[in-house]
N, C-alpha and C positions, 0 to 999 in steps of 0.2 A: 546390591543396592538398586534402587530406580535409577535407572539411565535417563530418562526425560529430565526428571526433578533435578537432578547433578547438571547435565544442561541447561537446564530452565534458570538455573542458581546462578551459572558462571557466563551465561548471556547477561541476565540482568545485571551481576556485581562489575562485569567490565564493560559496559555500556553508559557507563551513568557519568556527568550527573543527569538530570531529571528534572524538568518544570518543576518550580517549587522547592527546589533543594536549598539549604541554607547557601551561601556564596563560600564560607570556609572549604565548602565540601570540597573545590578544586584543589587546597592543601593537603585536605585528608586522603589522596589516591590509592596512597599507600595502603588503606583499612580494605582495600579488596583482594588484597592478597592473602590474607589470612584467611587460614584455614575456616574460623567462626565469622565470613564476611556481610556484610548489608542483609544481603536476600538470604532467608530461607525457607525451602520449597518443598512440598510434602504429597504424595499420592495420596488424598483423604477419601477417595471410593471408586468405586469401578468408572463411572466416568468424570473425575473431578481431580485436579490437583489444585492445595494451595497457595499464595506467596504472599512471605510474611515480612515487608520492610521493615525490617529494625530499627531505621532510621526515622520512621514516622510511627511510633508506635504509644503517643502521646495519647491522655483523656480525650483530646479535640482533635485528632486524626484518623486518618483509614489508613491500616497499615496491613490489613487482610485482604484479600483478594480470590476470589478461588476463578479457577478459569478450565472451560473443558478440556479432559485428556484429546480428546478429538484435534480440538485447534493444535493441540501441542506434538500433536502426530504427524500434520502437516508439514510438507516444507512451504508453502507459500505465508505460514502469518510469522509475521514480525514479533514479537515479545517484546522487544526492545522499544519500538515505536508503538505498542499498544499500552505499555504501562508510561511511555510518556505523557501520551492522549488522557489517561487516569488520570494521572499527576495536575496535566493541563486544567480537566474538568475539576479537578479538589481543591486548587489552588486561585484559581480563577483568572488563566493565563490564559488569551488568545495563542493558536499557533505562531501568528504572525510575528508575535514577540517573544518568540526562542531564543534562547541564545546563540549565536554562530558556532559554538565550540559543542554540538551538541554531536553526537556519532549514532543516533538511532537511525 
């Protein structure tokens, strides 16, 4: 299998919630343990992988994302804090009003 992408997967599903998430979501925790959970994540070409929120996958959301294998090669980017940033910008949340319980 892709080792990034299985990374890329279990970073974002145990990192969340996420700007913009429904409020239930802190009940549903449990949905990231499963095997089939929130995020999944795909090598889609030589330099691209991409992630697919299940949970936003609505007519009026962005639930695709593709982002370079390069960034994902690094240790210095965050994923967790870049797809909050997404979230932020889609949702139309200032950083400043995060919620405190956030772990990116």
């Amino acid at each position: 299998g892709d080792s990034i992408a299985q990374h890329l997967q279990w970073i974002l599903d145990t990192h969340g919630p996420y700007p913009g998430d429904h409020p239930d979501v802190l009940t549903c925790k449990w949905s990231i343990t499963s095997p089939l959970g929130r995020f999944n994540t795909y090598w889609v070409s030589e330099t691209h992988h991409l992630v697919w929120d299940t949970w936003h996958d609505g007519p009026d959301e962005v639930g695709e994302f593709l982002l370079p294998t390069a960034w994902l090669e690094g240790s210095e980017f965050n994923v967790a804090l870049w797809y909050a940033l997404e979230q932020s910008k889609l949702a139309g949340i200032s950083v400043h009003d995060w919620p405190a319980y956030n772990s990116w």
